[in-house]
KEMARTOR-549325 format. One line per field, with one value per residue (C-alpha): residue number from 1; x, y, z. Coordinates in nm, 2 decimals. Last residue first. Example, Ala and Ser with C-alpha at 12.3 -4.5 7.8 and 13.67 -1.06 7.14 Angstrom:
2
i: [2,1]
xx: [1.37,1.23]
yy: [-0.11,-0.45]
zz: [0.71,0.78]
END
This chain:
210
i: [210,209,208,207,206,205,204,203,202,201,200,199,198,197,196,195,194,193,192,191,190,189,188,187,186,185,184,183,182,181,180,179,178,177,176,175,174,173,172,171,170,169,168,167,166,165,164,163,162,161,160,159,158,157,156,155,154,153,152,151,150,149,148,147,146,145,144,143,142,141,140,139,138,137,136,135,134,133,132,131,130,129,128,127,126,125,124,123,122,121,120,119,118,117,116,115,114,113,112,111,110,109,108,107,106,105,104,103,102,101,100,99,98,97,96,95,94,93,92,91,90,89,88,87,86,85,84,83,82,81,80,79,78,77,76,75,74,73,72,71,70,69,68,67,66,65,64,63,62,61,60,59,58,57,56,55,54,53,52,51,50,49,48,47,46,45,44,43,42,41,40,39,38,37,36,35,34,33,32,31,30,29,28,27,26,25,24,23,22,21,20,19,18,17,16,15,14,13,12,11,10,9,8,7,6,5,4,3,2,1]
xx: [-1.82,-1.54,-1.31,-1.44,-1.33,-0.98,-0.90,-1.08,-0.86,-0.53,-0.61,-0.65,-0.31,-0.18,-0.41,-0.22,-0.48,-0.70,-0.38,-0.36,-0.19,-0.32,-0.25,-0.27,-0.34,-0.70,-0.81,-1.08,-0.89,-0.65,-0.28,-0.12,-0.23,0.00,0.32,0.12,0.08,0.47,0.56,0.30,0.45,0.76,0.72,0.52,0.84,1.10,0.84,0.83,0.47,0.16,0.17,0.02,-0.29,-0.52,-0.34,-0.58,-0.66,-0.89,-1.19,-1.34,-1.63,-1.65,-1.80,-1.61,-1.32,-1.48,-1.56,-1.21,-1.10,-1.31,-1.18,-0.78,-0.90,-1.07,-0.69,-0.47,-0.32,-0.07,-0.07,0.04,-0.05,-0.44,-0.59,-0.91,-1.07,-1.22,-1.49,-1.55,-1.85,-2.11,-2.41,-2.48,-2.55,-2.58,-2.26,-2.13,-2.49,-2.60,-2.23,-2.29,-2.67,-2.51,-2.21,-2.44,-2.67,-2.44,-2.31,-2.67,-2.70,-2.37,-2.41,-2.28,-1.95,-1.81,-1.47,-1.34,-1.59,-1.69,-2.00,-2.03,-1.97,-2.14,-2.08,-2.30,-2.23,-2.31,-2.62,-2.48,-2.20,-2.48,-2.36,-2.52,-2.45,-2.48,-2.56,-2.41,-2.09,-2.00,-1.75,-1.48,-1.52,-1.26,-1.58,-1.63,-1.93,-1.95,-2.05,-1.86,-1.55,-1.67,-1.42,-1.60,-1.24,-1.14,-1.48,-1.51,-1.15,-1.24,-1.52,-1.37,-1.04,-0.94,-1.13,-1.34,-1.19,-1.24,-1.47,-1.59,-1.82,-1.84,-2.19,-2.29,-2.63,-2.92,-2.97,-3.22,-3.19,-3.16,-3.44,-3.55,-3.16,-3.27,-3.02,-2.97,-2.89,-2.99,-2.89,-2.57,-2.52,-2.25,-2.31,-2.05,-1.65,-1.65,-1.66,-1.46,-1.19,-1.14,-1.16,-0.91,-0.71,-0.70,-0.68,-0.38,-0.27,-0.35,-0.13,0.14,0.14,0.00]
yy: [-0.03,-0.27,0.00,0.23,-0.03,-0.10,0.27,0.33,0.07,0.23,0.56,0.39,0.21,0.45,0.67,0.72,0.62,0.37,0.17,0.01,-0.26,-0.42,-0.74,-0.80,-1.19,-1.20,-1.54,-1.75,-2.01,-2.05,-2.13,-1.78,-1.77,-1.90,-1.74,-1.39,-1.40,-1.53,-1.21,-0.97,-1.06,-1.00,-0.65,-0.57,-0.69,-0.48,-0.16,-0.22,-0.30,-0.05,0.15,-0.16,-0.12,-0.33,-0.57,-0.65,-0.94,-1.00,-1.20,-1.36,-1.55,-1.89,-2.05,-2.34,-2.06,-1.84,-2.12,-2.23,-1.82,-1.84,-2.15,-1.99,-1.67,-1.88,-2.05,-1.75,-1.54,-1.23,-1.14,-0.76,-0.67,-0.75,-0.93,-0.77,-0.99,-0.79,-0.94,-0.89,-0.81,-0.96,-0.93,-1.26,-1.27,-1.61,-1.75,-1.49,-1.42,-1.77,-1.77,-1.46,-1.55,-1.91,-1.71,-1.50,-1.77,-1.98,-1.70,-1.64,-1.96,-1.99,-1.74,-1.36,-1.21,-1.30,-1.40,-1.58,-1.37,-1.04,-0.91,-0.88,-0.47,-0.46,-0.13,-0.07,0.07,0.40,0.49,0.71,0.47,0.28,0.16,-0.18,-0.36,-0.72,-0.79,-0.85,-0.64,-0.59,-0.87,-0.75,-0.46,-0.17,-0.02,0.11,0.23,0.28,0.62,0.82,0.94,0.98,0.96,0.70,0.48,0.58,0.55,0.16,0.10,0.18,0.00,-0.31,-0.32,-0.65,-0.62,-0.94,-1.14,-1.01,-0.94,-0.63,-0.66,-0.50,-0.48,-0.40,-0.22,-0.39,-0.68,-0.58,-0.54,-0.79,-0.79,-1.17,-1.33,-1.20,-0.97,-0.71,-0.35,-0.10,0.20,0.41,0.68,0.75,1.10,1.18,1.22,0.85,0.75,1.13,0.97,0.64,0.76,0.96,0.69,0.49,0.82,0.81,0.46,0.48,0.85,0.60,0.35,0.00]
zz: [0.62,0.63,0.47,0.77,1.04,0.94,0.90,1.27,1.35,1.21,1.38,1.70,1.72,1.93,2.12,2.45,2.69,2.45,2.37,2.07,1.89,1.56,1.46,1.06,0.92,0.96,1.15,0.99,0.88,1.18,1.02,1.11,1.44,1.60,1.40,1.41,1.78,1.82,1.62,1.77,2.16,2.05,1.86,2.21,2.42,2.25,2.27,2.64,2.78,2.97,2.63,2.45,2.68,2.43,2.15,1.85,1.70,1.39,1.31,0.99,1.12,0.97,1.21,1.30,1.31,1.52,1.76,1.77,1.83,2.13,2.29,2.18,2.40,2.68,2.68,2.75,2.43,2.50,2.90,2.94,2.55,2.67,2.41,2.18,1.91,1.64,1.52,1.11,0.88,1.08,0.84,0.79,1.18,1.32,1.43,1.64,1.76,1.87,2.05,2.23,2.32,2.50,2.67,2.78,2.89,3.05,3.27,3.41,3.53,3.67,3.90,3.84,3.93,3.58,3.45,3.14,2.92,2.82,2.68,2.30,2.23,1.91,1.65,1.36,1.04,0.80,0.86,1.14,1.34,1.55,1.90,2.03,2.34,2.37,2.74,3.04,3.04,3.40,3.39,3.58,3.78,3.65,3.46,3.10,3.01,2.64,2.51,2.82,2.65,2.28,2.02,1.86,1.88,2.19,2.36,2.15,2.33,2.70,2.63,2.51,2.78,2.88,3.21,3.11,2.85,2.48,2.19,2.01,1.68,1.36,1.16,0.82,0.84,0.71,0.95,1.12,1.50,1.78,2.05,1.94,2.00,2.41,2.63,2.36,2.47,2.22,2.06,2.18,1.93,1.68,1.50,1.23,1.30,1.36,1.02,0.88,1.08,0.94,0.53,0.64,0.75,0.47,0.24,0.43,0.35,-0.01,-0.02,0.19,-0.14,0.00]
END
């Protein structure tokens, strides 16, 4: 890619977000989920890994997406619309939750009906905090993903919390394991939602999806 491709790349990423994004709906039940007319992106991670911190960053809105230091506080599929343009899904989180096994079992149930029912899920971007690379609930998710054919894509949260020398590692052994998953997109991004690196490129990502 020529760097004037790149920056119309990037352009093309901030005039997205620079329209109205709204939150819409919280989905607890398959029946409340919208139509299917708007290409859709969602957000997927361990608790506390950092999606709502990231969707702010992204929308440049600070309090759009609730972001909370208690794990698990994401119960529901949260919808943000990006104009009439794209939707945003924040999927709640998983590996941890202060909530009985009952309730647990059905997010993870309504998540996995999603993931592998929505024709127009354009890509889920699979966040992994820099300061721990995979863990196992991340490889269990990326196994569904790939059953279901659901192109998704990591990206690194709180990359400014870990050395430079240890992020190029950690994106190197990354890349290597995912490299033969058929759903997985080949390009890691790494972001941090205090600093704003990374951003840019994602809201690039994003915007040619939409």
């Amino acid at each position: 890619m020529t760097p004037e491709q790149e920056a119309e790349r990037i352009e093309a990423g901030r005039l997205l977000f620079a329209g109205p994004v709204t939150f819409e709906l919280g989905v607890a039940d398959m029946r409340q989920l919208p139509g299917t007319e708007l290409p859709e992106v969602a957000f997927a991670g361990r608790s506390n890994v950092g999606k709502s911190s990231l969707v702010n960053a992204i929308t440049g809105r600070k309090g759009l997406a609730r972001a909370s230091t208690e794990p698990g506080r994401t119960r529901e599929l949260n919808y943000f619309r990006v104009g009439d343009r794209l939707r945003l899904v924040d999927l709640p989180g998983y590996g941890f939750a202060k909530a009985g096994k009952g309730d647990i079992k059905r997010w993870t149930a309504l998540t996995r009906d999603f993931l592998r029912g929505r024709p127009n899920l354009m890509r889920v971007f699979l966040l992994i905090d820099s300061r721990h690379g995979l863990k196992e609930h991340d490889k269990e998710v990326m196994d569904e993903l790939d059953k279901a054919a659901v192109t998704y894509q990591l990206v690194f949260t709180k990359s400014d919390k870990v050395k430079p020398t240890e992020l190029a590692a950690l994106t190197g052994q990354t890349a290597a394991l995912i490299a033969k998953r058929p759903a997985a997109f080949p390009e890691i991004i790494a972001t941090s939602s205090e600093t704003g690196a990374g951003i840019e490129a994602l809201r690039a990502e994003i915007a040619a999806l939409a």
